[in-house]
C-alpha positions as semicolon CSV with decimal commas, in nm:
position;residue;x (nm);y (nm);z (nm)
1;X;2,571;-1,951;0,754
2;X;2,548;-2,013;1,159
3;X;2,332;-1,734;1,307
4;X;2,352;-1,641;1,707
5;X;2,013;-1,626;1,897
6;X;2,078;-1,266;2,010
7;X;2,099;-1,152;1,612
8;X;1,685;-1,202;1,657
9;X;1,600;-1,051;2,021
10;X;1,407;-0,832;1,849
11;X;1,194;-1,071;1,681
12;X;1,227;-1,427;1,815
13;X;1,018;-1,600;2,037
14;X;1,114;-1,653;2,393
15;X;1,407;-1,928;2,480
16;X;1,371;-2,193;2,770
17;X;1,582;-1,971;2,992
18;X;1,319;-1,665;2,977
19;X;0,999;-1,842;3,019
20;X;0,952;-1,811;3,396
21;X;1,016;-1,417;3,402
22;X;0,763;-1,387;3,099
23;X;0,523;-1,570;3,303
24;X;0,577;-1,340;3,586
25;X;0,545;-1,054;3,418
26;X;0,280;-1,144;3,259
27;X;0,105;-1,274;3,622
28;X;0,155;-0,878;3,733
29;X;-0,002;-0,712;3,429
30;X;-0,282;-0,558;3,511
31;X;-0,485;-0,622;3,141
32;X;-0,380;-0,943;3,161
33;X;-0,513;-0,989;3,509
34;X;-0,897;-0,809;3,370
35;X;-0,914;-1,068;3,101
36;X;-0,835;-1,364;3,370
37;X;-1,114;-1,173;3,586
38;X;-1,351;-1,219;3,322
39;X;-1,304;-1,593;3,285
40;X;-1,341;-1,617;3,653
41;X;-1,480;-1,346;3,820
42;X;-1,582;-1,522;4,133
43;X;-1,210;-1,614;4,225
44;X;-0,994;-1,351;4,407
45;X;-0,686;-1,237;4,202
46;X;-0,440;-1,431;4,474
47;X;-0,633;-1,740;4,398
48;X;-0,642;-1,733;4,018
49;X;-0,284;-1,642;3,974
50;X;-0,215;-1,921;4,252
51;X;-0,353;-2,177;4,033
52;X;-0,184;-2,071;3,729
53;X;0,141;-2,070;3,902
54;X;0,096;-2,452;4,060
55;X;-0,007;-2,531;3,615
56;X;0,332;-2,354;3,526
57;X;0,549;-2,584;3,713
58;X;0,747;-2,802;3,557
59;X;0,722;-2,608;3,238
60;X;1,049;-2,542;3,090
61;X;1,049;-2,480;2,730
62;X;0,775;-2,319;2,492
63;X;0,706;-2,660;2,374
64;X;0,650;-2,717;2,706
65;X;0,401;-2,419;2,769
66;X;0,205;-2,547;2,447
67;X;0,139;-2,904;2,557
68;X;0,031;-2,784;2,911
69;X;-0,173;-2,456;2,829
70;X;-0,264;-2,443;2,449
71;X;-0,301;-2,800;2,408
72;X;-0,627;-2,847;2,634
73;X;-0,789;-2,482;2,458
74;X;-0,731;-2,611;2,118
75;X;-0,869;-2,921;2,165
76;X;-1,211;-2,775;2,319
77;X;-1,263;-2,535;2,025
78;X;-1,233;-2,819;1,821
79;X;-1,476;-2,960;2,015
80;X;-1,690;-2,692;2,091
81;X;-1,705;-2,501;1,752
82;X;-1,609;-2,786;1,455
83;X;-1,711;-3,102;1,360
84;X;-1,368;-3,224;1,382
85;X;-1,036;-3,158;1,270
86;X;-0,856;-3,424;1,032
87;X;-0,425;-3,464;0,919
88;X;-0,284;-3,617;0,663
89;X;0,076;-3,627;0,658
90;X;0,071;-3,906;0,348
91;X;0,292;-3,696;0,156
92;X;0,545;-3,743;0,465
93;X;0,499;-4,058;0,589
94;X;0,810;-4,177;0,398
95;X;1,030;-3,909;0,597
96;X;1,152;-3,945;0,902
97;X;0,957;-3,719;1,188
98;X;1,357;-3,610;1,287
99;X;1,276;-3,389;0,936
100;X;1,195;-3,001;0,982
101;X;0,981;-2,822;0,763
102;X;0,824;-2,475;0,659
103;X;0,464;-2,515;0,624
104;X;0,382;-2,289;0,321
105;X;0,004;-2,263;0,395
106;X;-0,332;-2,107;0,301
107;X;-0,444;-1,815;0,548
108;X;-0,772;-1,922;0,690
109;X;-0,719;-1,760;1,082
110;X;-0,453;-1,596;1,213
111;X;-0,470;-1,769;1,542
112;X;-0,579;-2,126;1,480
113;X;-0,426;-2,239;1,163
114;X;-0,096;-2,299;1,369
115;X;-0,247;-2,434;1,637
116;X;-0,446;-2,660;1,460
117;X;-0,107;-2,769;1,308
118;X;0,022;-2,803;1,658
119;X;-0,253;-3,047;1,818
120;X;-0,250;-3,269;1,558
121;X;0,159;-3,296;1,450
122;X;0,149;-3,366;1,846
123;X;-0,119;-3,614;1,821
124;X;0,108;-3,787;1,511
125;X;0,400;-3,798;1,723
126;X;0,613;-3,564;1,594
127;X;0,863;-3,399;1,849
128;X;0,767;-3,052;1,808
129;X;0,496;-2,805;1,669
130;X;0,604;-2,518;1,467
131;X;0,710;-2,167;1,503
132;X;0,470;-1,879;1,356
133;X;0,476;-1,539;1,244
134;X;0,237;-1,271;1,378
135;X;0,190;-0,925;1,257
136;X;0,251;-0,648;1,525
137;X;-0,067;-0,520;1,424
138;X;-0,243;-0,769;1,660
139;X;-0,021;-0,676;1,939
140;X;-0,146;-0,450;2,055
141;X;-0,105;-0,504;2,467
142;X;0,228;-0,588;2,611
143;X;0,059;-0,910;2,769
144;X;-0,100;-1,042;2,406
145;X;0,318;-1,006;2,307
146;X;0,434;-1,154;2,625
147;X;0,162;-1,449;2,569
148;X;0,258;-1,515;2,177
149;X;0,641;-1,482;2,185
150;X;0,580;-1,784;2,500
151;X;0,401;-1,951;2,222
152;X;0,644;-1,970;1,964
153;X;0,557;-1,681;1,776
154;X;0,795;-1,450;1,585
155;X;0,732;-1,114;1,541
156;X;0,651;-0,962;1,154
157;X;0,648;-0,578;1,125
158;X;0,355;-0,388;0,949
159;X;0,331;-0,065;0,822
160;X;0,731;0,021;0,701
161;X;0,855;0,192;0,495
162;X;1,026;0,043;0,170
163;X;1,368;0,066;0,330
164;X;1,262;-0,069;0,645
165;X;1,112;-0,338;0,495
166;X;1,407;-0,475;0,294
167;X;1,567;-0,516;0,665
168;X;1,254;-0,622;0,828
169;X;1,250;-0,875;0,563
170;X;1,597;-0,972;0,558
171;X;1,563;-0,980;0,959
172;X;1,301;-1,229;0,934
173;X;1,443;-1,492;0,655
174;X;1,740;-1,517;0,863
175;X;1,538;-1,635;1,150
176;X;1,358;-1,855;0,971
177;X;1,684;-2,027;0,810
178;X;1,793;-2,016;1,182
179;X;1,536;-2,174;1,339
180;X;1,483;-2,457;1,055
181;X;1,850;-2,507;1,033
182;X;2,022;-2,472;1,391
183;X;1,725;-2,454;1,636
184;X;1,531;-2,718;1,440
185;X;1,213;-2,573;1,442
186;X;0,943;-2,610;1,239
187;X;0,786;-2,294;1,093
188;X;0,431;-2,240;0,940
189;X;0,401;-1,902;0,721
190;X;0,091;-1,798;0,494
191;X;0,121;-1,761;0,175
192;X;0,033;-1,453;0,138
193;X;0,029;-1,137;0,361
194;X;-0,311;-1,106;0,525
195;X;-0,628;-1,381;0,371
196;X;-0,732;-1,466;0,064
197;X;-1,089;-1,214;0,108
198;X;-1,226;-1,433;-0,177
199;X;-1,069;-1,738;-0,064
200;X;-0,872;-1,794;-0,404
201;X;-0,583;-1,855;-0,242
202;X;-0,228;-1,781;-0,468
203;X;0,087;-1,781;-0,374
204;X;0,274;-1,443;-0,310
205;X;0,618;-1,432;-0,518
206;X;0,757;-1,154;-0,216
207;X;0,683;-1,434;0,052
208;X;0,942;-1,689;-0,189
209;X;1,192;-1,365;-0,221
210;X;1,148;-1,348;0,146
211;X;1,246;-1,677;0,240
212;X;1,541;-1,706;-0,010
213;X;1,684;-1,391;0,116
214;X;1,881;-1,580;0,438
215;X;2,061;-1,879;0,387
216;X;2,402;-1,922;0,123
217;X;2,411;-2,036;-0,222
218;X;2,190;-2,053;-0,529
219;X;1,769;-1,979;-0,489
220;X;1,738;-2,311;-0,490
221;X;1,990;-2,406;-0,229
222;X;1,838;-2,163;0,007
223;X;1,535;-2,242;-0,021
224;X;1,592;-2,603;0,006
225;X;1,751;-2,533;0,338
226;X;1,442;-2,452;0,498
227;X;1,199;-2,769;0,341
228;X;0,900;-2,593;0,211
229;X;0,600;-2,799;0,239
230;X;0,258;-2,720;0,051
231;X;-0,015;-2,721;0,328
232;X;-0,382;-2,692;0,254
233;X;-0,652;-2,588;0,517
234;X;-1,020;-2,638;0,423
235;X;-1,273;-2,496;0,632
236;X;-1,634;-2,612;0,571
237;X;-1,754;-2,259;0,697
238;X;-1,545;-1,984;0,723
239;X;-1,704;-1,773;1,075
240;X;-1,577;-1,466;0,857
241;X;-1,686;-1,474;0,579
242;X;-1,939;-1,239;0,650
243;X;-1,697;-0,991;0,761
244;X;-1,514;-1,066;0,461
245;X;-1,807;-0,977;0,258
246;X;-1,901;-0,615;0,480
247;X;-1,527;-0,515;0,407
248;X;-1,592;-0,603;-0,005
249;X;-1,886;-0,313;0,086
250;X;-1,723;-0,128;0,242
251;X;-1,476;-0,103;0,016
252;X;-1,663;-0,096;-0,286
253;X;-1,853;0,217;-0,133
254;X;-1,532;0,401;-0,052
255;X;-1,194;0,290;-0,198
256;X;-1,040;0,452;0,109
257;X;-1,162;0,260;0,363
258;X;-0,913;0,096;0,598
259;X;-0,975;-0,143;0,876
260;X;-0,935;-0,022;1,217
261;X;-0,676;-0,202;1,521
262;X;-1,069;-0,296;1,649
263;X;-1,174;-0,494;1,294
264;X;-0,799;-0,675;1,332
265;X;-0,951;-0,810;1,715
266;X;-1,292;-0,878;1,580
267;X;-1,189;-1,046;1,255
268;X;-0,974;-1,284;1,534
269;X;-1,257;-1,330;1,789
270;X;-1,501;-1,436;1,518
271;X;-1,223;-1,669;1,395
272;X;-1,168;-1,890;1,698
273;X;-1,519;-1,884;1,836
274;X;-1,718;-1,906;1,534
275;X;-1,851;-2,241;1,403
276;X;-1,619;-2,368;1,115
277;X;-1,777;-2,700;1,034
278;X;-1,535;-3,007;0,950
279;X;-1,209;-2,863;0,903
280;X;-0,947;-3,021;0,718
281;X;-0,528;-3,040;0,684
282;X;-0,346;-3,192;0,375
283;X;0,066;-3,182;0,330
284;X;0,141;-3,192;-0,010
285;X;0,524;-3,299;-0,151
286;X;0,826;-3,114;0,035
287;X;0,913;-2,870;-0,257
288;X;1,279;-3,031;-0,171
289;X;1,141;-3,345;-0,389
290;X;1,146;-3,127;-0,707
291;X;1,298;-2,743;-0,693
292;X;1,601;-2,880;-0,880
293;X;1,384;-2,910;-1,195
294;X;1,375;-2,535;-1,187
295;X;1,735;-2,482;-1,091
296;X;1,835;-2,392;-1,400
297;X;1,564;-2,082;-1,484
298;X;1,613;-1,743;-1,442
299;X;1,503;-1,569;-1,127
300;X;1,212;-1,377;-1,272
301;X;1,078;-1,747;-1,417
302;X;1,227;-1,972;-1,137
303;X;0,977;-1,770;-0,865
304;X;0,677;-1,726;-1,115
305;X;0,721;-2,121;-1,177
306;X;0,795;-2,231;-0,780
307;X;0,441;-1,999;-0,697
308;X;0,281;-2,218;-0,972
309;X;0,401;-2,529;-0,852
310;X;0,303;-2,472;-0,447
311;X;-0,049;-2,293;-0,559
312;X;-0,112;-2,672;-0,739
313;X;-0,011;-2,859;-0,432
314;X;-0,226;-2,662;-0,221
315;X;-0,523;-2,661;-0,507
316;X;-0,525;-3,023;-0,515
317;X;-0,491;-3,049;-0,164
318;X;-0,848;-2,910;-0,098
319;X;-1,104;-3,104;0,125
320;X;-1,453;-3,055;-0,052
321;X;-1,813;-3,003;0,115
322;X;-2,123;-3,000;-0,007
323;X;-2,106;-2,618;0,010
324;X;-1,871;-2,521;-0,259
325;X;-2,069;-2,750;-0,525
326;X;-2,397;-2,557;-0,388
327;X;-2,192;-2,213;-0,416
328;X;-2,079;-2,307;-0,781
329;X;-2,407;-2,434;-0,910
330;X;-2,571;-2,099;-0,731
331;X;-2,337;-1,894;-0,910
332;X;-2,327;-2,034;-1,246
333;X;-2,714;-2,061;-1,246
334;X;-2,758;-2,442;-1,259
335;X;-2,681;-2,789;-1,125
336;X;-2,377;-2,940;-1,301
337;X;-2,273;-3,057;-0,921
338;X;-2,561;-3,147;-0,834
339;X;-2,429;-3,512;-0,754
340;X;-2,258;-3,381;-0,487
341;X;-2,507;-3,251;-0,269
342;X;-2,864;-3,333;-0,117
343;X;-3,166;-3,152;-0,085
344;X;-3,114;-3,156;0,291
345;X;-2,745;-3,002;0,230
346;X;-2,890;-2,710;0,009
347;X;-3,149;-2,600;0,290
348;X;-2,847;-2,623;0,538
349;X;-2,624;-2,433;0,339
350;X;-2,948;-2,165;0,265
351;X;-2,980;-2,148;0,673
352;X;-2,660;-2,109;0,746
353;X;-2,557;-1,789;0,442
354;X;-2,923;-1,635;0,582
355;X;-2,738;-1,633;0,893
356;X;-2,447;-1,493;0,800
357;X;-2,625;-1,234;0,607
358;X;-2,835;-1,120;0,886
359;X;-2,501;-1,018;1,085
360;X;-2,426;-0,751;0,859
361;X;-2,479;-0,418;0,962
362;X;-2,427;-0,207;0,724
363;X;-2,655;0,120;0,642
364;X;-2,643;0,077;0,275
365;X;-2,696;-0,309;0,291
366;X;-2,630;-0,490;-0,069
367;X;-2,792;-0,774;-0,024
368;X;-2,763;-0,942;-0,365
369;X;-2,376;-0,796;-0,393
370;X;-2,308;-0,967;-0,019
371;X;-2,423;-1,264;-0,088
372;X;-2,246;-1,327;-0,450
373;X;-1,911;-1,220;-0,226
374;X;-2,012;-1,493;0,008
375;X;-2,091;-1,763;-0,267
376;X;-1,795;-1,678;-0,428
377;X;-1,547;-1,779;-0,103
378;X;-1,729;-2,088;-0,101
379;X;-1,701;-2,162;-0,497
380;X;-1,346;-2,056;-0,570
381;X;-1,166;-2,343;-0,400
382;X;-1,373;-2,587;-0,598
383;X;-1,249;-2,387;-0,902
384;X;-0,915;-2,376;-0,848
385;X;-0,926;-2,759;-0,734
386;X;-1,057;-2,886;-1,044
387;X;-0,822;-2,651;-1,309
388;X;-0,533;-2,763;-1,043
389;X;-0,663;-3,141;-1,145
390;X;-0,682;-3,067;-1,541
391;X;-0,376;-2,920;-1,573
392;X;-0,151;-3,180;-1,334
């Protein structure tokens, strides 16, 4: 099916021809222009957007805008709040780098689990980064908007009703067969809406419905248009997990409670500028290298079956740390993993969930309950890894 750019103005990201008059208008917000003051207070306004303008030139494209802007911020948090960030692309080594793909991914942050992508599919020599969808939840200034949609960001609506999600959802496949198909793009897309809380990470069936609802043909031929590609992130620390563990409370205290627009920005914040350890990226098999063994089962088993499949992949995928054999062996109440740790790491690993204890504020502080929530994030990868293992 051939798609036309302006089907998607409400959605897409912004093309080569718009970039200068989003920069503009994004030079004469006035938020925007508070946040630059607060980077560089000392610098008149004239001045600041002066310098931004002489960086802009010569950017045409949001590829472009990436490389010249994003590129230098990812690479200092990686610097400045990991211990590195490691690829591998073995699983695609064989393909040619001309070859688009959807990165089917665990949610770890919002923000940098893209541009993590980005930096290092750049750094591997592929021609272009991928193209992500963000909730309009976390837009919640015209200039954030302006800033992602110059990024390569889609928009994904929150908080529709049923009908409005069916064309929400409809909306959004079609862009993504678009931009895999006729822009060629590449696309990264969680899993799942919103994180894994207890980082057991599973594969939503609606985000599979989702993406098979553009395209032509069978399931499988849709779904083979867009080259879905298992990606596992491992995070040595999560920087949230803490919040994670206030919100399991929180939650347990009062089944009603909701998180407000301001837990959205501080759940991101914490994200990018908390420390995260070694951090880790693993591509499993394109699913295009076996959905045709499930071409011939019914819808209801073909998606419970493809989830099953990609939730594997990503299982197996899993970089290991010393923590989640600590977490395990904490949990279960004695030292089957011990092998896998030191003495040294389990005094590390006691500092750092002390830490992230201590940041919860909280009037009706669980203690014990908070820190089994915590333990748990760090255990259930391990889990899943080694039944994804047993059962391969």
């Amino acid at each position: 099916m051939a798609y036309n750019i302006n089907d998607f103005d409400e959605i897409r990201p912004y093309e080569p021809e718009e970039m200068q008059q989003a920069f503009n208008d994004l030079l004469n917000d006035r938020q925007f222009s508070l946040v630059l003051k607060g980077f560089a207070p000392w610098l008149p306004k004239s001045i600041r957007n002066g310098l931004l303008k002489l960086a802009f030139k010569g950017v045409k494209t949001p590829l472009d805008f990436q490389k010249r802007f994003m590129k230098p911020v990812v690479r200092y948090i990686i610097w400045k709040h990991t211990d590195g960030c490691t690829f591998d692309d073995t699983e695609l080594k064989g393909l040619s780098k001309e070859n688009r793909y959807t990165f089917l991914s665990n949610h770890r942050d919002i923000v940098l689990d893209s541009a993590f992508l980005d930096l290092m599919l750049v750094n591997e020599g592929y021609p272009t980064t991928v193209e992500i969808g963000i909730g309009d939840n976390l837009l919640i200034y015209p200039w954030i908007k302006r800033l992602v949609r110059m990024n390569k960001a889609f928009t994904v609506r929150r908080g529709l009703t049923a009908h409005e999600m069916v064309r929400s959802s409809q909306l959004m496949s079609s862009y993504i067969h678009f931009a895999v198909t006729q822009k060629h793009e590449n696309i990264w897309i969680a899993q799942r809406e919103g994180r894994a809380k207890d980082s057991s990470d599973h594969t939503q069936e609606a985000v599979l419905k989702m993406l098979a609802m553009g395209g032509e043909g069978s399931l499988t031929d849709k779904l083979r248009d867009i080259n879905i590609t298992p990606l596992t992130i491992s995070y040595e620390f999560d920087p949230c997990d803490y919040l994670k563990a206030q919100e399991f409370q929180q939650k347990r205290d009062n089944p009603a409670f909701k998180k407000s627009r301001q837990d959205d920005l501080d759940n991101m914040r914490t994200g990018i500028f908390g420390y995260k350890g070694r951090v880790h990226y693993h591509c499993g098999k394109p699913v295009n290298t076996w959905i045709d063994e499930l071409s011939g089962l019914p819808a209801k088993e073909f998606y419970t079956e493809l989830c099953r499949r990609i939730d594997r992949d990503i299982y197996i995928g899993y970089r290991l740390y010393p923590c989640n054999y600590i977490a395990l062996d904490q949990l279960e109440g004695g030292s089957t993993y011990a092998e896998h740790y030191t003495e040294k790491d389990k005094t590390r690993f006691e500092r750092y969930l002390k830490g992230q204890l201590d940041k919860i504020r909280l009037p009706n502080k669980d203690e014990a309950f908070l820190r089994e929530r915590i333990l748990t994030m760090y255990a259930n990868p391990l889990r899943n890894h080694m039944e994804a293992i047993a059962t391969k």
